[in-house]
N, C-alpha and C positions, 0 to 999 in steps of 0.2 A: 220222807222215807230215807232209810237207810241205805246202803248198799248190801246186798245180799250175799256178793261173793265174802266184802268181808267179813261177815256174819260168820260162814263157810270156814273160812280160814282162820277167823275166831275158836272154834268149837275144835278142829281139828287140830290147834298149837295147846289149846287147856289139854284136849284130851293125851295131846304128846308128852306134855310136862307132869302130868300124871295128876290131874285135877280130874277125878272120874266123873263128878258130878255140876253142874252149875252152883249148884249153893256150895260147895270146895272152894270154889271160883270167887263166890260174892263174900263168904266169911274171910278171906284173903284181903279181900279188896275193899272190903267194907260197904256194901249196896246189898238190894235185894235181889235173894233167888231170881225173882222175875224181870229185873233189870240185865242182867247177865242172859237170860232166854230172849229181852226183846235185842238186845246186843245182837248174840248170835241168828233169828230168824229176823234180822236187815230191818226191823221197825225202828230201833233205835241208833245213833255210832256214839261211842263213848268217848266222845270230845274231851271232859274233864279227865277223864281214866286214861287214857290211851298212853299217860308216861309210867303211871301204875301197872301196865297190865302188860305193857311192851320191857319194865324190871322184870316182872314175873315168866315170860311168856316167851321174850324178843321180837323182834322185828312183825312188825303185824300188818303192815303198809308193802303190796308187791312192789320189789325195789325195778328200780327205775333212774337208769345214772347219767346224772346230771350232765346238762351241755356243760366240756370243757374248753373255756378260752383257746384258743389255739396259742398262744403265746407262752403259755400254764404249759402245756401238751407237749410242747417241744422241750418247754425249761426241763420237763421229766424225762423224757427220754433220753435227755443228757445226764442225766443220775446216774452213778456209778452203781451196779444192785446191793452194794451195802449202805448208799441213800436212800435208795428208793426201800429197803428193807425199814430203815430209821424212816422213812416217812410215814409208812403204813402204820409200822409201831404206833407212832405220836398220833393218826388220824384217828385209828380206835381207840386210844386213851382218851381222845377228845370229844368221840361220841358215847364214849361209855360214862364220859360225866354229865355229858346232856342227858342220857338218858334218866341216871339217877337223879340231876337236877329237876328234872321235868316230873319224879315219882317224887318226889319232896314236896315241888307244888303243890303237885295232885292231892297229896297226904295234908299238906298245911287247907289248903281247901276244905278239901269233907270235916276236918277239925272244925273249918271256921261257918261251915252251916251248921256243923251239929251244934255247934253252939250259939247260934241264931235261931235255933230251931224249940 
């Protein structure tokens, strides 16, 4: 079993991004209408999707931040703010390629069962 809330917070990021309907959702993403419903009502979690649908969508995991080393903690708070400005910069750059790396996977995937299929 899924989780339910993310189901929840599934339905309510499509519906934000202006996916009015599930099958919007699945022609996007490539699955079925009813894949995307069992996504959203907690029967399923979209393990293979989740870098596909977090491109289309964003962040779809409630964030939660990470224990920081305390040694890390202090190095930052010795940052000048136009460091620490450049650092933020470069962390998003660097998540924003995970995440598109992570929708490429996803995308070379489904390629590679449809065509096994």
């Amino acid at each position: 079993m899924a989780d339910a809330d993310f189901g929840r917070r599934l339905k309510r990021r499509r519906q934000a991004a202006g996916y009015r309907t599930q099958g919007d959702l699945a022609v996007k993403i490539g699955v079925p209408r009813s894949t995307v419903g069992a996504w959203e009502n907690g029967r399923q979690y979209p393990q293979r999707f989740i870098g596909a649908l977090e491109s289309l969508l964003g962040p779809l995991d409630e964030y939660e931040p990470p224990a920081i080393d305390p040694e890390l903690a202090r190095r930052i708070e010795e940052l000048s703010p136009q460091q620490r400005d450049y650092l933020i910069l470069r962390l998003t750059e660097l998540r924003e390629a995970a995440h598109g790396l992570r929708a490429r996977v996803d995308a070379l995937d489904g390629q590679q069962r449809s065509a096994s299929a």
